[in-house]
TILUM-882891 format. One record per residue (C-alpha): x, y, z; chain; residue number from 1; residue in three letters. Coordinates in steps of 0.02 Angstrom, whole numbers, plus 50000, padded with zeros to 5 digits. Example, Ala and Ser with C-alpha at 12.3 -4.5 7.8 and 13.67 -1.06 7.14 Angstrom:
REM TILUM-882891
+-------+-------+-------+-------+------+------+
!     u !     v !     w ! chain ! resi ! resn !
+-------+-------+-------+-------+------+------+
! 50615 ! 49775 ! 50390 !     A !    1 !  ALA !
! 50684 ! 49947 ! 50357 !     A !    2 !  SER !
+-------+-------+-------+-------+------+------+
This chain:
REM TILUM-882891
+-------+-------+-------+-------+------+------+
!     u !     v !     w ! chain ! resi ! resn !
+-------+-------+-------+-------+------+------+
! 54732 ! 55824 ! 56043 !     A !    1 !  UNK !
! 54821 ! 55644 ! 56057 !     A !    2 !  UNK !
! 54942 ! 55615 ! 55897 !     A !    3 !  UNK !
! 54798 ! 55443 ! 55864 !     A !    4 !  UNK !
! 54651 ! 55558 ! 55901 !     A !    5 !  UNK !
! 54731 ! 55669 ! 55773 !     A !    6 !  UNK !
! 54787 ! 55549 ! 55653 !     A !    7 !  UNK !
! 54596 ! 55471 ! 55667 !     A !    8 !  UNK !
! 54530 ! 55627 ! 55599 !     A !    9 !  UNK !
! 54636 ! 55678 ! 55468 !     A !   10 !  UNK !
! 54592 ! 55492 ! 55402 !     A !   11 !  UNK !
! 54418 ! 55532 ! 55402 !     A !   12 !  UNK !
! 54445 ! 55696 ! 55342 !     A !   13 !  UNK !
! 54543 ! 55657 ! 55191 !     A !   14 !  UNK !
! 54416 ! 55497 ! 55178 !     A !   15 !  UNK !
! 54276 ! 55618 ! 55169 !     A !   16 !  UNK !
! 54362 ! 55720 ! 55019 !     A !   17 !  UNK !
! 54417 ! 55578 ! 54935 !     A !   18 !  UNK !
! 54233 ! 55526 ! 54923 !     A !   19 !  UNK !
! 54185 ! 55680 ! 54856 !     A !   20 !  UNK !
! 54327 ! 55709 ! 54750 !     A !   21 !  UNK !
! 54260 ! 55543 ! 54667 !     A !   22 !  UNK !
! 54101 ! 55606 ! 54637 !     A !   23 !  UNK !
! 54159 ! 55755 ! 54569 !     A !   24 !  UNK !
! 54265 ! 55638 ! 54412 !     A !   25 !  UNK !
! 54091 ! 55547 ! 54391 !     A !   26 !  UNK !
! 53990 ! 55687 ! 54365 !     A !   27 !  UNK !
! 54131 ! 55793 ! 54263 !     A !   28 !  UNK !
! 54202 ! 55650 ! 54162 !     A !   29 !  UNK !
! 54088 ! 55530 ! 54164 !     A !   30 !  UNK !
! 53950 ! 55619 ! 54136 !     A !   31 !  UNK !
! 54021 ! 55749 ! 54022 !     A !   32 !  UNK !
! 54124 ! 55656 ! 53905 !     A !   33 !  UNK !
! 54098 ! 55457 ! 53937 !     A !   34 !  UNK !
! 53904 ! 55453 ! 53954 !     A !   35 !  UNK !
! 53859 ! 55585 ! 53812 !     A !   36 !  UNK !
! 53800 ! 55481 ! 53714 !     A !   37 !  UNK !
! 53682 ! 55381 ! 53818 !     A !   38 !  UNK !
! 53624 ! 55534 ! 53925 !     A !   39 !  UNK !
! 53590 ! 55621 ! 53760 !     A !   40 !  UNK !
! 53465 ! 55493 ! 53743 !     A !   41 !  UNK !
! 53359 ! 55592 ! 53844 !     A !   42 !  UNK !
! 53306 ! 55765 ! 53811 !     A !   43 !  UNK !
! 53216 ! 55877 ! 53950 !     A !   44 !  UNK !
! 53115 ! 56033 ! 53868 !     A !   45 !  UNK !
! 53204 ! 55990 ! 53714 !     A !   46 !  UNK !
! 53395 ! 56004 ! 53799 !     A !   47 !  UNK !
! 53477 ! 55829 ! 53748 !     A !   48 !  UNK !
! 53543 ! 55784 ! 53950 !     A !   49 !  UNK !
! 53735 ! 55754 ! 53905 !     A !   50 !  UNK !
! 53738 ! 55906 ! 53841 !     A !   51 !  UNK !
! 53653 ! 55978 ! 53977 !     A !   52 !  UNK !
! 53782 ! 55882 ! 54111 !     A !   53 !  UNK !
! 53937 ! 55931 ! 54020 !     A !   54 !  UNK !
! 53878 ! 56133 ! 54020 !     A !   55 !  UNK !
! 53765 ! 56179 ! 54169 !     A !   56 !  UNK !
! 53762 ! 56014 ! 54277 !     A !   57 !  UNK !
! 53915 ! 55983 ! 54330 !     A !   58 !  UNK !
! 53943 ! 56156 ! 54407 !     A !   59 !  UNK !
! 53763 ! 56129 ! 54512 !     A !   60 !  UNK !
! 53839 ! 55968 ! 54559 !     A !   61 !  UNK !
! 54015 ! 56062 ! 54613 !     A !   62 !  UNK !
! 53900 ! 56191 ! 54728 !     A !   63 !  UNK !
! 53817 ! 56055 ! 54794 !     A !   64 !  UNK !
! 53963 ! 55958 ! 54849 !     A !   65 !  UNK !
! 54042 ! 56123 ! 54930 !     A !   66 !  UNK !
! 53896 ! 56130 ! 55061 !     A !   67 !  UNK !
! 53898 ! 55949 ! 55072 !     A !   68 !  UNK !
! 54076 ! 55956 ! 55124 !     A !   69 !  UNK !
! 54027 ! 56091 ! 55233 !     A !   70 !  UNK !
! 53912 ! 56013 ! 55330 !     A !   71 !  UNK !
! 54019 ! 55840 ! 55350 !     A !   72 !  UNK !
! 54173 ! 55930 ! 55395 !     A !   73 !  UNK !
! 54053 ! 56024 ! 55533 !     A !   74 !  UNK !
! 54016 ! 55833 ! 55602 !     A !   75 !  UNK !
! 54189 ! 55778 ! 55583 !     A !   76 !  UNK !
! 54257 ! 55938 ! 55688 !     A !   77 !  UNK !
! 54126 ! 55917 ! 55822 !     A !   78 !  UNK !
! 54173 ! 55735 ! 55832 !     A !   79 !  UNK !
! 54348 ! 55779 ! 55872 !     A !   80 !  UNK !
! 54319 ! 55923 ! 55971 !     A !   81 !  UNK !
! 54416 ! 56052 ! 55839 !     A !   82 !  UNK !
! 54252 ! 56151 ! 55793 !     A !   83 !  UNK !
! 54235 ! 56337 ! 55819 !     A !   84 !  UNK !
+-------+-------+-------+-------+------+------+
């Protein structure tokens, strides 16, 4: 691989976990400590939502951003000709 061809896709590599990485502070943070109070606004089967964030829905969130790394570090290795 060419030092720019490399170079290209640790860029969009490290722009792809960066992205997610983000996400990640939103949902732990934000939603976990800065939005309590609004989310708790809103109760599903009687579970007040901030409270539901900050204990079971961030770590959904986490799995779900593992395969969604997955699957755009699959794209970004096939675009670059580095998969398996």
């Amino acid at each position: 691989m060419s030092p720019e061809k490399a170079q290209a896709y640790w860029k969009e590599n490290i722009t792809t976990i960066l992205k997610l990485l983000v996400v990640w502070f939103v949902v732990s943070f934000g939603c976990g400590i800065i939005f309590i109070n609004e989310l708790n606004t809103i109760e599903i089967s009687g579970i007040k939502l901030g409270f539901w964030f900050a204990q079971q829905g961030a770590i959904y969130v986490f799995v779900i951003l593992i395969f969604v790394y997955v699957r755009a570090m699959t794209k970004i290795d096939e675009k670059y000709g580095v998969n398996e």
